[in-house]
C-alpha positions as CSV (number, residue, x, y, z in Angstrom):
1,X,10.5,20.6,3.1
2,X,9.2,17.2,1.9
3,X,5.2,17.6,2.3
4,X,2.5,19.7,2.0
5,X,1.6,22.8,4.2
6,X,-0.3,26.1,3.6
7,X,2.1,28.1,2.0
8,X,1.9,31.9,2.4
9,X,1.6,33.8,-0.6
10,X,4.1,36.6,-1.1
11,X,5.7,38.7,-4.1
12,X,9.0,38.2,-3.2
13,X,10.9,36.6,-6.3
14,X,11.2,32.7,-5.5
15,X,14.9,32.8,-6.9
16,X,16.2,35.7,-5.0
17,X,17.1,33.5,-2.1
18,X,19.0,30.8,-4.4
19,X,22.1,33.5,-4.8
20,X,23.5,33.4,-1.1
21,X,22.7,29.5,-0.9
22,X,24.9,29.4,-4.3
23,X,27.7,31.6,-3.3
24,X,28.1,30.0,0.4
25,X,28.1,26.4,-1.4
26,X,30.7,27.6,-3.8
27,X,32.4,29.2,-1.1
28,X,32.2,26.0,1.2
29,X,33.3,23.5,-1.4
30,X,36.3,26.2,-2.7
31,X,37.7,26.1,1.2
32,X,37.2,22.5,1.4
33,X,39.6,21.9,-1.6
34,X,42.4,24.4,-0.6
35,X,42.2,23.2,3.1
36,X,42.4,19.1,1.8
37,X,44.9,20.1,-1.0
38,X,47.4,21.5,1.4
39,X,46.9,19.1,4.0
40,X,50.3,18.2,6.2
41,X,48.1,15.1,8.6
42,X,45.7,13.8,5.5
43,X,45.8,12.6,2.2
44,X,46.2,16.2,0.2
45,X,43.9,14.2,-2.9
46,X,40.0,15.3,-4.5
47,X,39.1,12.3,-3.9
48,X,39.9,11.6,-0.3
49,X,38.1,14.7,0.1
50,X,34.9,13.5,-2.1
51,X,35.4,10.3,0.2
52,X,35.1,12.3,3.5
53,X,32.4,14.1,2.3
54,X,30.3,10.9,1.0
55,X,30.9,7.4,1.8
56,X,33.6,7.4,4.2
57,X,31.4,5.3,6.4
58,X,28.1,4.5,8.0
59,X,28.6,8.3,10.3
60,X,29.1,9.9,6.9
61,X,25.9,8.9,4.5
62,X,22.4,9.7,6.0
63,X,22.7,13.7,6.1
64,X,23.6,13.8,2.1
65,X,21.0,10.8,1.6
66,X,18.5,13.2,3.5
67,X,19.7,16.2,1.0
68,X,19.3,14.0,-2.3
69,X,15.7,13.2,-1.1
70,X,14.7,16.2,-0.3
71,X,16.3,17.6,-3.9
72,X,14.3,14.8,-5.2
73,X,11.0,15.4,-3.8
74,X,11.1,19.5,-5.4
75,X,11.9,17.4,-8.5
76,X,8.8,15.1,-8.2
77,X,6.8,18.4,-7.5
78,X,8.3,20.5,-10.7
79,X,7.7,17.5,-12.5
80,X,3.7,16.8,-11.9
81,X,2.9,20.5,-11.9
82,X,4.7,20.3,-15.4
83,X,2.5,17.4,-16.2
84,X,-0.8,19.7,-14.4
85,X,-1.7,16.9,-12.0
86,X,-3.3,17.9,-8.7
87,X,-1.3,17.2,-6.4
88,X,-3.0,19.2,-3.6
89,X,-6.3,16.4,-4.6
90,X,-4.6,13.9,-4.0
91,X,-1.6,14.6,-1.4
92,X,-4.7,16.4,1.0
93,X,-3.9,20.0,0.9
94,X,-1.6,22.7,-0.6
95,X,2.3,21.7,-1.6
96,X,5.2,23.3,-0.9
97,X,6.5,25.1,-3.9
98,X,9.5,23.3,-5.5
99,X,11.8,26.2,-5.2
100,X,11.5,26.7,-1.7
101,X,11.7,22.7,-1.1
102,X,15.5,22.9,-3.4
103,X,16.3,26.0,-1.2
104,X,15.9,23.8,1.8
105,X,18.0,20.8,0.1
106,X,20.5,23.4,-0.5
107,X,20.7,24.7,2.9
108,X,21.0,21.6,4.0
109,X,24.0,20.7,1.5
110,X,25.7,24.1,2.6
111,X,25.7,23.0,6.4
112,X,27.1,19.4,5.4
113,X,29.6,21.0,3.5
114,X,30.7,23.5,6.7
115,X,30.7,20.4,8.9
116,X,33.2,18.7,7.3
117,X,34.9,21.7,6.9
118,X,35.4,22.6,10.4
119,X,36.4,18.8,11.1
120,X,39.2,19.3,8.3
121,X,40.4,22.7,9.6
122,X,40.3,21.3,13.2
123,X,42.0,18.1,12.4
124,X,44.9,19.5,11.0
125,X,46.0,20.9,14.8
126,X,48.5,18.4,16.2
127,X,47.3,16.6,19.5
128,X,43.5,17.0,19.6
129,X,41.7,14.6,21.3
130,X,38.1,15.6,21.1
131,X,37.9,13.6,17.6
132,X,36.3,16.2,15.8
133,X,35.7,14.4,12.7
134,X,33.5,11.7,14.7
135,X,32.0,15.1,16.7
136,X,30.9,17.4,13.6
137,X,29.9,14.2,11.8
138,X,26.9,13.4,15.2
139,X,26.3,16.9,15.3
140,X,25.3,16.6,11.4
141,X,22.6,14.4,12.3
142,X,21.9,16.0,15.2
143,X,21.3,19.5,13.5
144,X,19.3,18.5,10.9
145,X,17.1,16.7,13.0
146,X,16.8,19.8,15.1
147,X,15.7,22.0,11.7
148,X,13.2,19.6,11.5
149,X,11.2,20.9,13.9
150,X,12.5,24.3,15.4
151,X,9.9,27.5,14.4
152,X,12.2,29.1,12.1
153,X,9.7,31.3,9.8
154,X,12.4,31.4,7.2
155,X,12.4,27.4,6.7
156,X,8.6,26.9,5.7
157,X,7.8,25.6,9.5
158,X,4.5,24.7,8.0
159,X,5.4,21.9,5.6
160,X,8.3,21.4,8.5
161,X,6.0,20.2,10.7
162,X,3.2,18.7,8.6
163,X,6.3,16.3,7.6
164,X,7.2,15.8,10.9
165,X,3.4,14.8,12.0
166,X,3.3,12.9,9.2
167,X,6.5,10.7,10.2
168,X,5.0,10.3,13.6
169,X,1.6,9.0,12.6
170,X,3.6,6.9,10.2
171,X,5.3,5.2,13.4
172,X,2.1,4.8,14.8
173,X,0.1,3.8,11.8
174,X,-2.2,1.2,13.6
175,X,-3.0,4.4,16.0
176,X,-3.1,7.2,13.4
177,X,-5.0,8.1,10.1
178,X,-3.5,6.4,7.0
179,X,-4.0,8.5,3.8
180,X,-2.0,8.8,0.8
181,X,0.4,11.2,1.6
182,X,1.3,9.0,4.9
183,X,1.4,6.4,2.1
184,X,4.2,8.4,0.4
185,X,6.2,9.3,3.2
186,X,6.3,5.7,4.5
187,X,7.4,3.9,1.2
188,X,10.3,7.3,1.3
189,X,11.0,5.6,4.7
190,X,11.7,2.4,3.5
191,X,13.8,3.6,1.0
192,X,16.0,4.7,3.9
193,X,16.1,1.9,5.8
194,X,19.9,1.5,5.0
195,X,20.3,4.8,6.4
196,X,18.4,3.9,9.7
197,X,20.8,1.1,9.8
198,X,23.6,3.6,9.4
199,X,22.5,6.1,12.5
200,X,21.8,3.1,14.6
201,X,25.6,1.5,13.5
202,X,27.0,5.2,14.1
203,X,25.6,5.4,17.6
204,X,26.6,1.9,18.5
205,X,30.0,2.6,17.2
206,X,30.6,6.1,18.8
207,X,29.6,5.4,22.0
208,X,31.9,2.6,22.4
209,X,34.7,4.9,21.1
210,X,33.8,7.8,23.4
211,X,33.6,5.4,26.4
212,X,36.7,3.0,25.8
213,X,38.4,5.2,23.0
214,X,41.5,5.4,24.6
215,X,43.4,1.9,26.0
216,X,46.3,2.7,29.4
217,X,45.7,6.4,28.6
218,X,47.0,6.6,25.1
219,X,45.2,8.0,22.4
220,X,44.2,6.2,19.2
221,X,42.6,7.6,16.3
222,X,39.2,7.2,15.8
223,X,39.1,5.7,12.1
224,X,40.9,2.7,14.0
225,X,38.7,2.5,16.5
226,X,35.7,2.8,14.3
227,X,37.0,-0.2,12.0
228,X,37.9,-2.1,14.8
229,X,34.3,-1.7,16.2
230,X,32.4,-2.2,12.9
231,X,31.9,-5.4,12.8
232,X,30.7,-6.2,16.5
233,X,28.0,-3.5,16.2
234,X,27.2,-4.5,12.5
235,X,26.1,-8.1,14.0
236,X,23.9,-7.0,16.3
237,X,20.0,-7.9,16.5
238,X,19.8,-3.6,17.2
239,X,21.2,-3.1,13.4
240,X,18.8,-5.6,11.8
241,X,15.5,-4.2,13.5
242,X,16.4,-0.7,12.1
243,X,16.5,-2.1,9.1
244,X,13.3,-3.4,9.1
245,X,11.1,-1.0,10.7
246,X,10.8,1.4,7.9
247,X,8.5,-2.0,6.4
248,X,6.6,-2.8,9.6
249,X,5.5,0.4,9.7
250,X,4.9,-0.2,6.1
251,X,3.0,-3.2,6.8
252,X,0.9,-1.8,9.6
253,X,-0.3,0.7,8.0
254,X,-1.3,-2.1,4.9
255,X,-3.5,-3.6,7.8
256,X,-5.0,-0.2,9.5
257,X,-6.4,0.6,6.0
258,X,-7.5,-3.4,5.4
259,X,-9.2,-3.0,9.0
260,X,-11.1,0.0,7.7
261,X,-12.0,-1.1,4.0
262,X,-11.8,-5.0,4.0
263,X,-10.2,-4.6,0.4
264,X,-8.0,-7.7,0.0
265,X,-5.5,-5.6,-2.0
266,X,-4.1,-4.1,1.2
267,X,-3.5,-7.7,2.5
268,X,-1.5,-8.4,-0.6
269,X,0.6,-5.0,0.0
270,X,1.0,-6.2,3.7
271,X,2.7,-9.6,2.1
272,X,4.8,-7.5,0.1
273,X,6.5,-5.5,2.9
274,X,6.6,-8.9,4.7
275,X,9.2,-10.1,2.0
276,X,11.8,-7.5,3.8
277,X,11.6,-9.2,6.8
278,X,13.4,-13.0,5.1
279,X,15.5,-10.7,4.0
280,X,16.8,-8.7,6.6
281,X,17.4,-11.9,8.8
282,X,18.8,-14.1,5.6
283,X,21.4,-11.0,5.8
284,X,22.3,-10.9,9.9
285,X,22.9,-14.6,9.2
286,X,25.8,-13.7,6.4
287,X,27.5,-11.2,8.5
288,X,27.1,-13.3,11.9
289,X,28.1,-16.8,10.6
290,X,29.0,-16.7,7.2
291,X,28.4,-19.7,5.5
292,X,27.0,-21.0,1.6
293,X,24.0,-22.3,2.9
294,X,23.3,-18.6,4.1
295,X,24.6,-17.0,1.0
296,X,21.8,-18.7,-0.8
297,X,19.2,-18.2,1.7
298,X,19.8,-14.3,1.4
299,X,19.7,-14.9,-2.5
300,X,16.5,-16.5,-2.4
301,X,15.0,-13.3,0.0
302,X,16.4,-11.2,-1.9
303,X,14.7,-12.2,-5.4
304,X,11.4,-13.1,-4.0
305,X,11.4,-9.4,-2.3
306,X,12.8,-7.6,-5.8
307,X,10.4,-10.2,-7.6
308,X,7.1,-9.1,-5.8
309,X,7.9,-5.2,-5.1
310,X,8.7,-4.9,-8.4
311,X,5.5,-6.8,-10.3
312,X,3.8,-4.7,-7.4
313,X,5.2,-1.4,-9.1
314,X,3.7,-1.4,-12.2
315,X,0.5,-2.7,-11.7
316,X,-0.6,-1.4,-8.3
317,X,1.4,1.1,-7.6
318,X,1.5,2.6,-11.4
319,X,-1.4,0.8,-12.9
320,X,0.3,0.5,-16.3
321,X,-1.4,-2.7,-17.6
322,X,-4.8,-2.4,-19.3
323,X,-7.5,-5.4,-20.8
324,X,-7.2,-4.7,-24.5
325,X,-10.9,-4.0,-25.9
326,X,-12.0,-5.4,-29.0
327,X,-14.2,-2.5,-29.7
328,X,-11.0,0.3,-29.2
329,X,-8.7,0.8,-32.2
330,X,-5.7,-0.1,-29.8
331,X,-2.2,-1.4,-30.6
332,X,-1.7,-5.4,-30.7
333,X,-1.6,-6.3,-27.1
334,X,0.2,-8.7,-25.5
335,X,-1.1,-11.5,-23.3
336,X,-4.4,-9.8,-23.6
337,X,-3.5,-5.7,-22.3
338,X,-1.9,-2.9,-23.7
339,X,-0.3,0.2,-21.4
340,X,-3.0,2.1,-20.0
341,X,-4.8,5.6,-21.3
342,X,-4.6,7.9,-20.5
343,X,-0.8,8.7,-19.9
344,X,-0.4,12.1,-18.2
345,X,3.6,12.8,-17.4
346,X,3.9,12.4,-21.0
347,X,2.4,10.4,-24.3
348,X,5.1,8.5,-25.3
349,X,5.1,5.0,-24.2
350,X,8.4,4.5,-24.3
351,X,9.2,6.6,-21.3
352,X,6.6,4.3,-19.4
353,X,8.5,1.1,-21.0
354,X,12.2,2.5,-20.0
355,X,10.6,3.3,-16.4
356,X,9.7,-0.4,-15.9
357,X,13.4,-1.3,-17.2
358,X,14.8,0.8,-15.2
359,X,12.9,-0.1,-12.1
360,X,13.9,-3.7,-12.6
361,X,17.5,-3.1,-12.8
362,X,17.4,-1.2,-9.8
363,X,15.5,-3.6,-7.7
364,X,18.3,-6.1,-8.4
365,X,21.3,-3.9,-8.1
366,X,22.0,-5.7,-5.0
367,X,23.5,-8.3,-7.2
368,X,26.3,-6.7,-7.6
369,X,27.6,-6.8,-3.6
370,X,26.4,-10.4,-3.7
371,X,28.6,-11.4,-6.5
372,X,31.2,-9.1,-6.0
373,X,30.9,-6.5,-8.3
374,X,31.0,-3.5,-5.5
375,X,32.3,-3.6,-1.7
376,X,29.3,-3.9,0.6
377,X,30.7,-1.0,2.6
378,X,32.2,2.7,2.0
379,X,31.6,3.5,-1.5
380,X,29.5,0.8,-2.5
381,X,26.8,1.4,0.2
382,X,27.1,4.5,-0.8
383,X,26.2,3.4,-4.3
384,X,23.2,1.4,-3.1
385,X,21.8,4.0,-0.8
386,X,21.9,6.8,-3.3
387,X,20.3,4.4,-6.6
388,X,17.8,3.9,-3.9
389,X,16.6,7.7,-4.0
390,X,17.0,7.9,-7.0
391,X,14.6,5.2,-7.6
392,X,12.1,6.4,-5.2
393,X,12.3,9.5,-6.3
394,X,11.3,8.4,-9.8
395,X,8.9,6.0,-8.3
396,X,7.1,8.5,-6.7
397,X,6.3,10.7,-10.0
398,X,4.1,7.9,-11.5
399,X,2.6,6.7,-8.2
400,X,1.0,10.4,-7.8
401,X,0.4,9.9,-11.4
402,X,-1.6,6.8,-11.1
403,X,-3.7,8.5,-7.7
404,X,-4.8,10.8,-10.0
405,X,-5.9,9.1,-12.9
406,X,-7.8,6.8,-10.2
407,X,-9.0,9.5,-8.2
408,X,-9.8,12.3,-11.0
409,X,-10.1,10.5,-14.3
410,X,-12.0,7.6,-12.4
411,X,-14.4,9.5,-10.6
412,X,-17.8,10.4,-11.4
413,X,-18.1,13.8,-14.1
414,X,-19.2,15.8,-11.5
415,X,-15.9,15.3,-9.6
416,X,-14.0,15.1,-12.9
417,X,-15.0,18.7,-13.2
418,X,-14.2,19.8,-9.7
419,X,-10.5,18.4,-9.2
420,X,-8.8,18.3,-12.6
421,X,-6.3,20.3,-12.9
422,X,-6.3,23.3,-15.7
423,X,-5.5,22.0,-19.0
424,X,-7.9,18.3,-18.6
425,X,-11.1,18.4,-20.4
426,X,-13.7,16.0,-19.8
427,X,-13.1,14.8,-23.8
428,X,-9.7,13.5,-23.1
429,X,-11.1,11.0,-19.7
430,X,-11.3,7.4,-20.3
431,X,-12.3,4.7,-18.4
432,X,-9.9,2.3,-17.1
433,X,-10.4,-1.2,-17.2
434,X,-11.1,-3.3,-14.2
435,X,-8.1,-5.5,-14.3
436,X,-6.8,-4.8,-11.0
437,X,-10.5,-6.5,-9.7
438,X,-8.4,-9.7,-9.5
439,X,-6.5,-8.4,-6.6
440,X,-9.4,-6.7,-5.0
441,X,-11.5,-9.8,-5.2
């Protein structure tokens, strides 16, 4: 799904199997409408429905976020083996094909989609009291949690489970191997640490409804209840450690690979992920005593952590800056380096200058909740949790793209030789500069 496996070759046409997923998601989404358009208990609207189905609340978000990432990572794939870097060099084996990884994603958006259609269709009976939209949405997470690691032959089970292995040895990163590819999935994880937040708010907030739901033996309805609970379980020291393990496991595995290699690079990546931690307190302080003084301790967190992680972006993690050489006919460079050569996703510079942009405008879209231009809950952390992805997702494209200019285009020519991809000659390889020596020193 997301990772790397040893696929089994066949001749059966990758694209035959995108036609039922297709039909069943048009199906789905065509039932969903007619069902919520003549609606007699909820708003008959599009965009209740688009609500249900998205940011409704905290029980609502992590199975789509988990379909946009996994969307995104046969994306990332398509994209480097359109730009012919080896990924199987330096992810550690073979790669999942990116069709069957967006057949997965689509599976998973089809059984989203039924979900919240059975919860429509069974809320419209008069005098349930099972709650089925609260029901179907746990059994969401519960299902895909379960395709994550049942044997089904038609789901890939071997990327399935490398994935799986790969999250567990990420848990345990002082206790397990760190290699790029744990490198990978970890920085995915903490691009879902909102969504951890969410499952652990979701189960806080369910099992007080299923437990105390109902008050003298009458029945309320569970959006009630769920507002009513929100903010209790919100404040809670449970919701602020699910934020932040996604970054200590982050930060462990920083110091496993320092342990091993003594480079002081990995100590400086270990601060970085530290920066979360301000952060996540400076924001259980706002929710559980709000105050001006807190407001600007969370501001402060918040722009040394989007400060350092993004700096951190594009030299370490994409390796864009190079020392100018006198001796290179090179354009004028500024403060002393120009963009680094060679470029492989693509030649024009600009795309590299519009990724950094883009990257910074991301890393501070949290300004907009803190200074009120979107609600911090419902549709707005919906917003933030899907920009995330997105950026991730991007993210992730240059970071393999740097590994391999380190890994190929810096290694010795008899290595050169052996792991480029087809398409790189030896002609085209330059040596980078050692400007990230600073950092290493």
């Amino acid at each position: 799904m997301l990772g790397m496996a040893s696929i089994k070759q066949h001749m059966r046409n990758p694209h035959e199997s995108f036609v039922p997923l297709i039909a069943a998601l048009l199906v789905c989404l065509a039932a969903l409408l007619i069902v919520t358009l003549r609606s007699e208990v909820h708003e008959p609207s599009t965009s209740n429905l688009v609500r249900k189905l998205l940011w409704k609340n905290a029980s609502t978000r992590p199975p789509f976020l988990i379909f946009l990432t996994v969307a995104g990572w046969a994306w990332v794939v398509r994209v480097c083996r359109g730009s012919a870097l080896n990924l199987e060099f330096v992810l550690g084996g073979a790669v999942q094909r990116p069709s069957a990884t967006l057949q997965a994603a689509l599976l998973l958006l089809v059984l989203l989609l039924v979900g919240h259609l059975v919860h429509i269709i069974a809320s419209e009976t008069p005098g349930l009291q099972w709650r089925p939209w609260l029901v179907c949405n746990i059994a969401l997470h519960a299902l895909f949690a379960l395709l994550g690691v049942m044997p089904l032959q038609r789901l890939c089970p071997e990327a399935r489970f490398s994935l799986m292995r790969t999250l567990a040895e990420s848990v345990v990163a002082p206790f397990a191997p760190v290699t790029f590819w744990h490198v990978i999935v970890a920085d995915y994880l903490t691009s879902m640490a909102k969504a951890m937040s969410d499952l652990q708010l979701t189960s806080c907030i369910a099992s007080r409804i299923f437990t105390g739901g109902a008050a003298g033996g009458v029945y309320v309805r569970s959006t009630e209840l769920w507002n009513a609970y929100h903010e209790s379980c919100a404040d809670t020291y449970g919701n602020a450690v699910m934020l932040a393990l996604p970054f200590w496991w982050r930060l462990m595995q920083c110091l496993k690979v320092y342990s091993q290699t003594r480079e002081q690079k990995n100590l400086w990546n270990a601060l970085k992920y530290s920066t979360a931690f301000p952060l996540v307190y400076a924001g259980y302080l706002r929710r559980h005593a709000p105050s001006r003084q807190h407001d600007h301790f969370f501001i402060a967190a918040a722009i040394v952590q989007s400060c350092f992680t993004f700096v951190w972006d594009v030299l370490m993690d994409w390796g864009l800056p190079q020392r100018a050489s006198s001796s290179a006919a090179s354009p004028a460079p500024c403060c002393g380096y120009v963009m680094r050569e060679p470029l492989l996703v693509t030649r024009r510079k600009s795309v590299y200058l519009l990724l950094c942009v883009n990257n910074l405008l991301l890393r501070f879209a949290w300004t907009l909740s803190v200074f009120g231009g979107l609600p911090g809950r419902g549709a707005g952390m919906f917003f933030f949790e899907t920009i995330e992805v997105f950026r991730r997702t991007v993210w992730a494209v240059f970071r393999i793209e740097w590994e391999v200019v380190v890994k190929v285009y810096n290694s010795s020519p008899e290595t050169k030789q052996l792991t480029a991809s087809d398409g790189e000659t030896g002609d085209e390889m330059q040596p980078l500069d050692a400007f990230r020596k600073d950092i290493d020193d």
